[in-house]
C-alpha positions in Angstrom: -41.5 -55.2 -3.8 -43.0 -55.3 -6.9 -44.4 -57.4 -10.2 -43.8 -56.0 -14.0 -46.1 -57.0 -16.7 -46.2 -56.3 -20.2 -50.1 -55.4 -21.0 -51.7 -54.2 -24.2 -54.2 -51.4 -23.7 -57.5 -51.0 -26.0 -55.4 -49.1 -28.5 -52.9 -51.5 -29.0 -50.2 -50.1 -27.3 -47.8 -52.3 -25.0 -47.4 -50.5 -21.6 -46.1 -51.7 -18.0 -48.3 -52.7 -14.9 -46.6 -52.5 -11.9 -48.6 -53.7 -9.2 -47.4 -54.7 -5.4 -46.8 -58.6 -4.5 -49.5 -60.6 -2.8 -47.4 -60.7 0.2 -45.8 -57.3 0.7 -48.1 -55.2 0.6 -47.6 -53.2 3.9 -48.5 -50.0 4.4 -45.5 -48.5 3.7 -45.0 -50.6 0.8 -48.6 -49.1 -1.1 -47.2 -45.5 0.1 -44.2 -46.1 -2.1 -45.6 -47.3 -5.2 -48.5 -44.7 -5.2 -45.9 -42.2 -4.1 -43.7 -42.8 -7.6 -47.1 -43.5 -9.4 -47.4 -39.7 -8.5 -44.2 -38.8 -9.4 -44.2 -39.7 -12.9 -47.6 -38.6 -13.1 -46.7 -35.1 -12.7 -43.3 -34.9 -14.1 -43.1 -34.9 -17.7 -40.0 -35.5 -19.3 -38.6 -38.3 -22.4 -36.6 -39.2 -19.5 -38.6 -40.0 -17.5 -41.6 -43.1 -17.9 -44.7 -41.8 -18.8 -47.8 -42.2 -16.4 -51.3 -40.9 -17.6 -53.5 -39.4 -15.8 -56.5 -42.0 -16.4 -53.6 -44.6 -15.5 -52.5 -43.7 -12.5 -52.1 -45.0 -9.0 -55.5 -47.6 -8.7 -56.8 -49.9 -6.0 -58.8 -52.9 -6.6 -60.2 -56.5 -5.6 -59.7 -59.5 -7.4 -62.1 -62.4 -6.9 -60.2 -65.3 -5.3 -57.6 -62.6 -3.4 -58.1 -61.3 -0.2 -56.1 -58.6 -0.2 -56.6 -55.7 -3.3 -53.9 -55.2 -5.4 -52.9 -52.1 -5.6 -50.5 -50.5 -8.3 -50.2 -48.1 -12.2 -49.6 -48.5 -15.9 -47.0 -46.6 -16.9 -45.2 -46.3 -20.8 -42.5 -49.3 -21.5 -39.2 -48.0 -21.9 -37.1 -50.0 -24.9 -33.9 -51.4 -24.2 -31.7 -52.2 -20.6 -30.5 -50.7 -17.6 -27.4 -49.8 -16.9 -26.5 -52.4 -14.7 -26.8 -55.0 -17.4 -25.1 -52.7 -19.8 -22.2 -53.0 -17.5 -21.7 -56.5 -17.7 -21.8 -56.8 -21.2 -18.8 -54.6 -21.3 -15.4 -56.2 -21.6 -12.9 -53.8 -22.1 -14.0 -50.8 -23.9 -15.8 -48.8 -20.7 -17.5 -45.1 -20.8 -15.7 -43.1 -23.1 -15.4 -39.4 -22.0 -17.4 -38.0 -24.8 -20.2 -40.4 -24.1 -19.7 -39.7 -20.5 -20.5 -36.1 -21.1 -23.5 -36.9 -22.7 -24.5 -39.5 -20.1 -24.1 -37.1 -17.1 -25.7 -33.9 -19.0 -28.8 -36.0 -19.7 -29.1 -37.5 -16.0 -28.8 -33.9 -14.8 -30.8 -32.3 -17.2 -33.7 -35.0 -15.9 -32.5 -34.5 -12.3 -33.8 -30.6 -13.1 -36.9 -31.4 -14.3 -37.6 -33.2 -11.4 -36.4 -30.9 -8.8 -38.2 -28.0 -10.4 -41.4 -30.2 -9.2 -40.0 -30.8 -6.2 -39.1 -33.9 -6.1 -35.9 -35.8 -4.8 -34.9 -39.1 -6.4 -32.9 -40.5 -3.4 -32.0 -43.9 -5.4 -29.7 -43.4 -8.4 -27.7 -45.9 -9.8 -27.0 -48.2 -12.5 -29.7 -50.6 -12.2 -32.3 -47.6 -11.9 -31.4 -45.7 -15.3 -32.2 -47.5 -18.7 -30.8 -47.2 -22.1 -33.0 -46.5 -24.9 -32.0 -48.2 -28.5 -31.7 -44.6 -29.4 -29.2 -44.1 -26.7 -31.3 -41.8 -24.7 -30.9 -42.0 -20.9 -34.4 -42.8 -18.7 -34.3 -42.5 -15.2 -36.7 -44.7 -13.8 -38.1 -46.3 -10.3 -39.5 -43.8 -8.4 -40.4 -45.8 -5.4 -38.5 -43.9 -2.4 -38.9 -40.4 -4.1 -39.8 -37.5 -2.1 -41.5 -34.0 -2.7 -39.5 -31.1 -1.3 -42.3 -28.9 0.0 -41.7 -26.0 1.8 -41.9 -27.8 4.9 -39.6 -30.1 3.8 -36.8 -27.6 3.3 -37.8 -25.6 6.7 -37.1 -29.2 8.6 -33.9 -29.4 6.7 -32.8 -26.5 7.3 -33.4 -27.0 11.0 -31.7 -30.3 11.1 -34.6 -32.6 11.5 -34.4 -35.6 9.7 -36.9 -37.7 7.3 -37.0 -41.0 6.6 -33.8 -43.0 5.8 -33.9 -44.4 2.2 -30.3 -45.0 0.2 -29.0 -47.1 -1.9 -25.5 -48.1 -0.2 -22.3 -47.0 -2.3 -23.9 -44.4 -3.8 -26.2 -42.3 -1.8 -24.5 -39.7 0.2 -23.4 -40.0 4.3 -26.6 -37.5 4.9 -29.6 -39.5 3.2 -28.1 -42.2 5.6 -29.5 -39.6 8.3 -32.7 -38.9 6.7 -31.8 -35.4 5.9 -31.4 -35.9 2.3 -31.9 -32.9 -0.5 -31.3 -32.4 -4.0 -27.6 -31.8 -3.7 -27.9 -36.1 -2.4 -29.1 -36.9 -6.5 -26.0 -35.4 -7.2 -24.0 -37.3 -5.3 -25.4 -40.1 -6.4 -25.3 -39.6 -10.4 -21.1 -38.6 -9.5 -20.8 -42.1 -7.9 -22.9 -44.0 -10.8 -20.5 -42.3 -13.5 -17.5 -42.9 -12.0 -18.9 -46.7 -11.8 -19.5 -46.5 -15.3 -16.3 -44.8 -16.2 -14.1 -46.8 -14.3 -16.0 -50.8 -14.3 -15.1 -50.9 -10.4 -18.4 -50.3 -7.6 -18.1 -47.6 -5.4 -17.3 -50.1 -2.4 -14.1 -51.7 -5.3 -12.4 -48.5 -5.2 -10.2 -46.8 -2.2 -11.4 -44.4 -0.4 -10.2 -41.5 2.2 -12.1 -42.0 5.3 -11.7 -38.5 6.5 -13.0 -36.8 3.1 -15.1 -39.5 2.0 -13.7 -39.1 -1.7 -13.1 -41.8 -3.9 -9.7 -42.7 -5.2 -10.8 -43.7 -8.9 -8.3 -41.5 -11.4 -5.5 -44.0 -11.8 -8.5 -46.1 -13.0 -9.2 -43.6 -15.8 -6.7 -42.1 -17.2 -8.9 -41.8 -20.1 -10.7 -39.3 -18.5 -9.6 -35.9 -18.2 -8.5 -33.5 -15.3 -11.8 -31.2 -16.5 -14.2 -34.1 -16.2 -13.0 -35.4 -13.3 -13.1 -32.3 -11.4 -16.7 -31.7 -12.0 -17.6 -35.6 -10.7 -15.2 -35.0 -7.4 -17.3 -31.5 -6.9 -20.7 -33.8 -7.4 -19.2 -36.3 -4.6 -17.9 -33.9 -1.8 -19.0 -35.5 1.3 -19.9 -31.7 2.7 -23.1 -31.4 0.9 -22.7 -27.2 1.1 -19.7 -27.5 -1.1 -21.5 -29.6 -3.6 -23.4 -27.6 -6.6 -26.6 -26.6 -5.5 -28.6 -27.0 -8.1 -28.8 -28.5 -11.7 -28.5 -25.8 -13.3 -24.7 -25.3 -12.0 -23.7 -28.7 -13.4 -24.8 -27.8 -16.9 -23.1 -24.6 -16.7 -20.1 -26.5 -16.5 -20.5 -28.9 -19.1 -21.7 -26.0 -21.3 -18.3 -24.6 -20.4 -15.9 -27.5 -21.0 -17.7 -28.6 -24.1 -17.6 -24.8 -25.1 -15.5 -23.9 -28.5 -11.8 -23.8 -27.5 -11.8 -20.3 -28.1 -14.5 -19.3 -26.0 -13.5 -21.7 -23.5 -10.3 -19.9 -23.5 -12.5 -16.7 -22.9 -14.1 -18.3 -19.9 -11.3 -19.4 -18.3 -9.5 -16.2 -18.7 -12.4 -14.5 -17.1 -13.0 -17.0 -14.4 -9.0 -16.2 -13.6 -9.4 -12.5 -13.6 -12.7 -12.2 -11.1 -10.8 -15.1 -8.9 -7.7 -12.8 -8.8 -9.3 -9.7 -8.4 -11.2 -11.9 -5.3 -7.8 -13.2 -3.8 -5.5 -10.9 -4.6 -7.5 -8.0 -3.0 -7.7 -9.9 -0.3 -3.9 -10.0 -0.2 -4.2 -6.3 -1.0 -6.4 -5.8 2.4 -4.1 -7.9 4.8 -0.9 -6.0 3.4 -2.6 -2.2 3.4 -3.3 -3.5 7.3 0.8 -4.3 7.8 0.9 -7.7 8.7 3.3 -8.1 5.5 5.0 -5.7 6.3 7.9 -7.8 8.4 8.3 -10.1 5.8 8.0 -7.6 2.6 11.1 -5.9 4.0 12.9 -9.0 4.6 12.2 -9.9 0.9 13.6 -6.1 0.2 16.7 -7.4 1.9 16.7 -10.3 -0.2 16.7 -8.6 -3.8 19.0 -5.9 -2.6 21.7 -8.8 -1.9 20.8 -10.4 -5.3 21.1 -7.2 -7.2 24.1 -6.8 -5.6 25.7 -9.4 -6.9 23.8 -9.5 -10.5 24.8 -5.6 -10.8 27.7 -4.6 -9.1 28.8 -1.0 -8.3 32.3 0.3 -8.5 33.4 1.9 -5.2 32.2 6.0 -5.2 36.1 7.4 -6.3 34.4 10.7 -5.0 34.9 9.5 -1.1 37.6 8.4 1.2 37.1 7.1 4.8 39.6 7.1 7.4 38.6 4.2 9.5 39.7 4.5 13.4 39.9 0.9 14.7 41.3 -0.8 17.6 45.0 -0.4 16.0 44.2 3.1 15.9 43.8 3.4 19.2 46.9 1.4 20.6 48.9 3.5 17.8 47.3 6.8 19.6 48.5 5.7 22.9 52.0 4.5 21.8 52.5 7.6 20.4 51.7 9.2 24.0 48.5 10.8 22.9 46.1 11.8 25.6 42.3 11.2 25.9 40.2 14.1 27.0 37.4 10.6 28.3 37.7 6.9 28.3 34.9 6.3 25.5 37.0 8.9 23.2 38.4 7.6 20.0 40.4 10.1 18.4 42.6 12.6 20.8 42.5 16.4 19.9 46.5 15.5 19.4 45.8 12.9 16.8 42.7 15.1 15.4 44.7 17.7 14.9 47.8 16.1 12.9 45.2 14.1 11.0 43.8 17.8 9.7 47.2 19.0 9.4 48.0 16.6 7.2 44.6 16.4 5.4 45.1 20.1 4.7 47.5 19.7 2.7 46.1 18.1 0.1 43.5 20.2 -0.1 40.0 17.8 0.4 36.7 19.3 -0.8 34.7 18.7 2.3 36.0 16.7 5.4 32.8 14.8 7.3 33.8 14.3 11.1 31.4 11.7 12.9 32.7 12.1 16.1 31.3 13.2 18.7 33.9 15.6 20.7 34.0 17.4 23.8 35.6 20.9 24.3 38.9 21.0 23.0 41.2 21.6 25.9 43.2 24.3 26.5 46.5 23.1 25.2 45.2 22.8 21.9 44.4 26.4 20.9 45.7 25.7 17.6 42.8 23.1 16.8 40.0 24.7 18.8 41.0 28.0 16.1 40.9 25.2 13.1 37.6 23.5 14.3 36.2 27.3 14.1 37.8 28.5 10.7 37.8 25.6 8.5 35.0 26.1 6.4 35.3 22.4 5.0 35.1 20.7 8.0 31.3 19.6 9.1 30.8 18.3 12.9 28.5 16.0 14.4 25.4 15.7 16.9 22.6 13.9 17.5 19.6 15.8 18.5 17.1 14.8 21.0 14.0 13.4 20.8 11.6 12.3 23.9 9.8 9.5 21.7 12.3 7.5 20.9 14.3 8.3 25.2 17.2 9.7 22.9 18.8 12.0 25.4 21.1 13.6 22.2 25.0 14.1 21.8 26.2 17.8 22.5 28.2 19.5 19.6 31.4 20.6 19.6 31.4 24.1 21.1 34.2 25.5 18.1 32.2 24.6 15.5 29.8 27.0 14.1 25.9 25.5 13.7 25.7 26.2 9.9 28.8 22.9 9.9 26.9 20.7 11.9 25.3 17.5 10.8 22.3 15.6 12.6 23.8 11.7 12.8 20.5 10.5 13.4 19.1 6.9 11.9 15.9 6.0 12.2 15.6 2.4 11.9 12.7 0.0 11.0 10.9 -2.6 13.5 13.8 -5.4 13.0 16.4 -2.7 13.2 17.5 -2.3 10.1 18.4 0.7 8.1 16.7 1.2 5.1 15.5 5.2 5.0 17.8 8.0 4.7 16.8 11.6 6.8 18.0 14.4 4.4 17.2 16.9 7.6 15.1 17.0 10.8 13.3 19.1 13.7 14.9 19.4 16.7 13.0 19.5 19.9 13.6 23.3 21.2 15.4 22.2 24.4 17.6 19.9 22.5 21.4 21.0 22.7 21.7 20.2 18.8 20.5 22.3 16.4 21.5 21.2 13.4 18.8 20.9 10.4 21.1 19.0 7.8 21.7 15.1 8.6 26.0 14.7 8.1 25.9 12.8 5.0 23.0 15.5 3.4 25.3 18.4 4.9 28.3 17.0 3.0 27.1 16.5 0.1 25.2 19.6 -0.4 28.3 21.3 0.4 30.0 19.6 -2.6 27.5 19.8 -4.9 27.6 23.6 -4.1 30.7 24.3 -3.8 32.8 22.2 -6.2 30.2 21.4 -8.9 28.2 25.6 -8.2 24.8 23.9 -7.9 22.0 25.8 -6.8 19.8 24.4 -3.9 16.4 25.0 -3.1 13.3 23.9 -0.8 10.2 23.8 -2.9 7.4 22.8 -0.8 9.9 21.7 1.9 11.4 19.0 -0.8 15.0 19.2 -1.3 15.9 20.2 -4.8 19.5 20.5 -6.4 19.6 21.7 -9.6 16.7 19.7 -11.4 16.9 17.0 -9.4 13.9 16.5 -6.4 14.4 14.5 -3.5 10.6 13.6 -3.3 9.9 12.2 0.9 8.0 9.2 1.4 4.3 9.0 2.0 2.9 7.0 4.5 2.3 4.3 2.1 5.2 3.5 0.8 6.0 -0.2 -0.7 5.3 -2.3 2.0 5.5 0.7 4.8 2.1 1.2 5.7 2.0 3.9 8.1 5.1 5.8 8.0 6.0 9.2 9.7 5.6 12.3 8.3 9.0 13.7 7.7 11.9 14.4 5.3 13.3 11.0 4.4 13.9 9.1 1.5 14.6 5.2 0.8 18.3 4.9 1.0 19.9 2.9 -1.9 22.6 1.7 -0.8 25.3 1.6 -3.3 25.3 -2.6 -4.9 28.6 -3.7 -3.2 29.8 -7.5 -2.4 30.4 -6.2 0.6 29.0 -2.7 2.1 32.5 -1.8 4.1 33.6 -1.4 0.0 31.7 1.9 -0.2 34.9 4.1 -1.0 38.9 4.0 -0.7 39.4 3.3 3.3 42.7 5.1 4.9 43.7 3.4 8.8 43.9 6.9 10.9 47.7 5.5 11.8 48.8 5.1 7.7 47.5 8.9 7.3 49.7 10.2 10.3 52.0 8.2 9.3 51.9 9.4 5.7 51.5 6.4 4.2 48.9 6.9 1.8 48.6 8.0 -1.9 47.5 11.9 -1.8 45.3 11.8 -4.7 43.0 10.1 -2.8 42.4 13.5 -0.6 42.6 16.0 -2.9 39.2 17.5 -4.2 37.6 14.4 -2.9 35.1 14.1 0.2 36.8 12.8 3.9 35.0 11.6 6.2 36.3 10.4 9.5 34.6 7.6 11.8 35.6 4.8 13.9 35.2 1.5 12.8 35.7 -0.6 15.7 34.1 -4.2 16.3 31.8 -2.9 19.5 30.3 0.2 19.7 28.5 2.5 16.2 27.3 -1.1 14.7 24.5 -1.0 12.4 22.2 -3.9 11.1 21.7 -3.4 7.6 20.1 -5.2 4.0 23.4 -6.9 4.1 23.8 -7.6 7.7 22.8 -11.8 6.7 25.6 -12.1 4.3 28.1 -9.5 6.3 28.6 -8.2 9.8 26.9 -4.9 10.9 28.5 -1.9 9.5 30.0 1.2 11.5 27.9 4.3 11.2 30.4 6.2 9.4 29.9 3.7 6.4 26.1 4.2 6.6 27.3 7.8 6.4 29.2 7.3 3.0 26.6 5.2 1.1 23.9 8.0 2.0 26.1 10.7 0.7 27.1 8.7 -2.5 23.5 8.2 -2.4 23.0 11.9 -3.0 26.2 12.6 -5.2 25.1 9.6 -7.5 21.6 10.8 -8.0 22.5 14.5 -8.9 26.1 14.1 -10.6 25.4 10.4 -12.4 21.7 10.2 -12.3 22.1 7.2 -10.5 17.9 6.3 -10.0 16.5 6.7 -6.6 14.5 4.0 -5.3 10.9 4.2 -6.3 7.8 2.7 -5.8 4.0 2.4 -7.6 1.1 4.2 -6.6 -1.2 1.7 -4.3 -3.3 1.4 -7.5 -0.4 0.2 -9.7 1.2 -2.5 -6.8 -3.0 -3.7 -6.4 -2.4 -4.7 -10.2 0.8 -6.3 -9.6 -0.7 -8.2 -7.1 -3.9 -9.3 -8.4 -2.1 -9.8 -11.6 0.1 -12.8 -10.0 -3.1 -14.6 -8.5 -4.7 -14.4 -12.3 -1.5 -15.8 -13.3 -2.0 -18.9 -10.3 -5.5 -19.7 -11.1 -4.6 -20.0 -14.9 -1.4 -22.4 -13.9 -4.2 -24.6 -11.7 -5.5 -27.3 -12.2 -5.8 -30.8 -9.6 -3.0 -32.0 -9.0 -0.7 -33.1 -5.8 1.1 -31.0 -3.4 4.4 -31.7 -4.8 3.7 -30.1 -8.2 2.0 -27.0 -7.0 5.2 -27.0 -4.5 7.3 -26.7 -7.5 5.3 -24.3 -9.5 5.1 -21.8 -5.8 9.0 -22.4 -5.7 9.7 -21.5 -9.5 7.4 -18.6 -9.6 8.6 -17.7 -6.3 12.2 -17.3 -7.7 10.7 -15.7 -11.1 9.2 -13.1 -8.9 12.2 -12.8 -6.7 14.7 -12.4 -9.9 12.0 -9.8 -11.2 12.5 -7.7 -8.4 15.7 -7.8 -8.2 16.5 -6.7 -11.8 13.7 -3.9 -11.3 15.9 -2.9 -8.6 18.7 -2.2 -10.7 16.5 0.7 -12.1 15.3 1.5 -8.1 12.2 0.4 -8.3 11.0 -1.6 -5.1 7.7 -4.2 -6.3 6.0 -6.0 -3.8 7.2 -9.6 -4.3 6.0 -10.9 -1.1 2.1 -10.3 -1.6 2.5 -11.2 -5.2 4.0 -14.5 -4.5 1.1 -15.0 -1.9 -1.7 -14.2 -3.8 -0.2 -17.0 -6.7 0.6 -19.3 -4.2 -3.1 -19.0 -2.3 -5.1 -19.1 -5.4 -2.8 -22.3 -6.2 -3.6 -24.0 -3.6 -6.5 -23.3 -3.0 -8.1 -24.0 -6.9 -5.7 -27.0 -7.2 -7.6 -29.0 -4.6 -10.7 -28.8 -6.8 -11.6 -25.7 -9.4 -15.5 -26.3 -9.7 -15.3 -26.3 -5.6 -13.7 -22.7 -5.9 -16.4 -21.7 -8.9 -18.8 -22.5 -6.3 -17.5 -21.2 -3.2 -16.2 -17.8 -5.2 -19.8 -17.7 -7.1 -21.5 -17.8 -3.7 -18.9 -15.0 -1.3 -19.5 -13.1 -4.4 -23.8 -13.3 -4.7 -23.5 -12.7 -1.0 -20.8 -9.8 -0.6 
């Protein structure tokens, strides 16, 4: 394109003429050279050739020529380009340190230049020299452009300019003429990892679909830090590249940093990327599309804490089960049913209280529901009405939920009946306790007291003389407050408003091992040890395969349970808390679990740094477990953390920051500047 001659000027001074070859000089050819004449004219910088302003672009005619030449004097730079300096490398390539200072100067000249408006658009090797004094000078100007506001309205737009690139290291969009100054930066990315690495852009492998190089394995020299910053230069997506200079530097400021304030930084960076992606987290749960898996997870930790901290039985309760042996024993024994779906004949009923009797029981728990006793069985129906010990069942009625209710037992007084009620989550699984309800006003049951809060409170007042109380409608036995859940409660978002508590279910290998279990036929039969009646808490249920099944924490591990066991754990439930201060299940304040949470994803961008998929799958699966075990143990003390979002919010940021952490500086910096 051009001729280079040393000259002398009238002071002495040895400076370059660059003027175009006889034979090229087209008019797009004299645009170019006057264009760069201009450039370096107006920028000034040491890293940059110097053009005066008496020496600038000029046109003349030379006797003996027919053409003028046409071209500038510009300042001689000392020493070689890059290019050369390449080849006179043998082994020892671009350190890291010197590869800091390399990039920070091309980017600091890069600056200059786009402060004025200008675009390079045809950086690499052979285009930078090196000064004796190792100083960096970006040179040839040729196919530079000035970013007027025009310019940057047609880019915008999508229009495209005029295609100049230097193949291998100009981006895919200066191929389409819609180059900017995020294109200079993908260039200088491409010459360093050239210079790093000895290989040519076109050497090394690339991913067709991303467009990024594969060039680490050939420097393992450089670090993760470095190479980060070069892969964020080189994004093929020119919106996730930096956007200007000034961003670069920041980065190099930061990495060359002191390691304490480094540190600092990076702590920082962490904490506003947490609070970023782990209230996002935060939003998504407080909307409760976690809430499905959060309980699941619940499930989880129950079943671990079940088998890290193990519960003796409750020595306070016996059960006597009624199972499918039961009921052939009934029938042998010639014992009539007053309706086919009955489980325990007012015969058998009233030997098993007969016998119970004797032993004198504290409180005796029936959950089952019964007809009318019929008329040859005056003797119970007198029983069923006197025995102050003995609670009944019903379940109350409620048009929401098509629950039509079960009828109480006409000979026992309301004050002994118990609501059986359950309410049960979206998956069907128990995990809230009622302590008493609100019957609908046409609903045949009246009770107030669930059966397992009706038992218990009649122990705890009775046998231990504890006083009971409603303050503000919370029940309260002797110091102890029941406190009901809000409507945000752990990973329940929207819960009802009524009197029910998280039910702890006693840590058991296997729920059925609540309390001692009796067959009905062993305790008509008398063959069972009678200190396990006296003073102690009965309650009688059937137990049969089909029927009262209910799915709960354990259900994955163990079959359903029959309702009269969900019955026993929610009085021991009760018993435990006031008698043993057992701890109810808690949870934190929204505040205190939005910590938690954004506490994990501080924790994951920390732990990030590139790397493949199979480390950050075995840093999610570790800190999975951590968080899982965490939980668990917490729930020895009752208190439920949200595991789920907290694992999320690690594993997201992880992800997410692994595949490049200057892309994420970026992409945070900018939701932030525009939120």
């Amino acid at each position: 394109m051009a001729d280079i001659f040393e000259i002398e000027d009238e002071r002495g001074a040895i400076k370059i003429l660059k003027i175009l070859k006889e034979f090229e000089q087209d008019e797009e050819l004299i645009k170019r050279l006057a264009q760069e004449a201009d450039v370096l004219q107006h920028v000034n910088h040491s890293g940059i050739p110097k053009v005066f302003a008496d020496e600038g672009f000029f046109r003349c005619s030379v006797e003996g020529r027919p053409d003028p030449i046409y071209g500038f004097v510009m300042e001689k730079v000392e020493g070689y380009n890059l290019e050369t300096w390449l080849q006179n490398q043998k082994e020892s390539l671009l350190s890291e340190i010197q590869a800091f200072n390399w990039l920070k100067q091309l980017v600091e000249i890069l600056d200059t230049i786009h402060q004025h408006n200008f675009l390079h658009r045809d950086i690499k090797p052979a285009n930078i020299m090196l000064r004796p004094n190792g100083q960096l000078v970006l040179i040839d100007f040729g196919i530079a452009r000035q970013m007027t506001a025009t310019f940057r309205q047609q880019q915008n737009a999508g229009a495209t300019g005029t295609k100049y690139h230097s193949s291998d290291y100009a981006p895919p969009e200066q191929e389409k003429g819609k180059a900017d100054a995020r294109a200079d930066f993908y260039a200088v990315g491409r010459t360093l990892v050239h210079l790093i690495t000895g290989f040519h852009p076109f050497e090394l492998a690339l991913n067709p679909e991303s467009d990024r190089l594969h060039w680490r394995a050939k420097a393992p020299h450089i670090s993760a830090d470095l190479a980060d910053l070069l892969d964020w230069m080189m994004q093929r997506d020119r919106n996730l590249r930096p956007r200007t200079a000034q961003h670069i530097l920041q980065a190099i400021a930061q990495l060359h940093a002191p390691p304490r304030q480094r540190l600092m930084h990076r702590v920082l960076r962490a904490c506003g990327y947490g609070v970023v992606i782990g209230g996002v987290v935060v939003g998504i749960r407080l909307l409760g599309l976690l809430q499905p898996i959060e309980l699941a997870a619940f499930d989880l930790t129950m079943q671990i804490r079940a088998v890290i901290a193990p519960e003796l039985p409750d020595s306070r309760l016996v059960i006597i089960t009624i199972d499918e042996q039961d009921l052939v024993f009934q029938n042998a024994q010639g014992m009539q049913f007053s309706r086919p779906d009955q489980t325990l004949s007012d015969t058998a009923l009233e030997q098993l209280l007969t016998q119970l009797n004797r032993y004198q029981p504290a409180v005796i728990g029936l959950d089952i529901y019964r007809d009318a006793v019929t008329p040859s069985h005056l003797n119970l129906a007198t029983r069923l009405k006197k025995d102050s010990r003995l609670i009944g069942v019903c379940l109350s009625k409620n048009s929401s939920r098509n629950q039509t209710g079960e009828v109480p037992p006409p000979e026992v007084p309301p004050e002994r009946l118990g609501l059986t009620d359950f309410v049960k989550d979206q998956d069907n699984v128990i995990r809230r306790q009622i302590l008493f309800g609100r019957n609908e006003a046409r609903s045949a049951c009246q009770a107030v007291y669930t059966l397992s809060s009706r038992v218990a409170l009649e122990y705890l007042t009775t046998v231990h003389q504890l006083p009971l109380t409603l303050p503000d409608n919370q029940l309260q036995v002797a110091d102890v407050v029941f406190t009901h859940l809000k409507s945000r409660t752990g990973a329940y978002q929207n819960l009802s408003n009524s009197a029910q508590i998280l039910l702890n279910y006693r840590s058991m290998r296997s729920p059925n091992h609540i309390a001692q279990s009796i067959p009905l036929r062993d305790v008509l039969d008398g063959k069972f040890h009678t200190d396990l009646i006296t003073d102690r808490i009965v309650l009688i249920g059937a137990t049969m395969k089909e029927g009262d099944r209910w799915t709960t924490p354990f259900s994955q591990w163990h079959s359903n349970i029959s309702g009269v066991m969900i019955h026993a754990h929610m009085t021991s439930q009760l018993l435990s808390t006031v008698l043993d201060h057992r701890p109810s299940l808690w949870t934190w304040a929204v505040w205190q679990e939005t910590l938690w949470i954004v506490s994990w994803s501080i924790v994951g961008t920390l732990l990030a740094k590139r790397t493949n998929w199979q480390r950050i799958l075995i840093l999610v699966s570790i800190t999975g477990c951590i968080v899982i075990v965490l939980c668990s143990l917490m729930l020895v003390i009752g208190g439920w953390l949200p595991s789920v979002p907290a694992i999320l919010g690690f594993s997201f940021v992880l992800m997410v920051a692994s595949g490049n952490q200057y892309l994420v500086t970026a992409q945070l910096h900018h939701l932030l500047k525009r939120s």
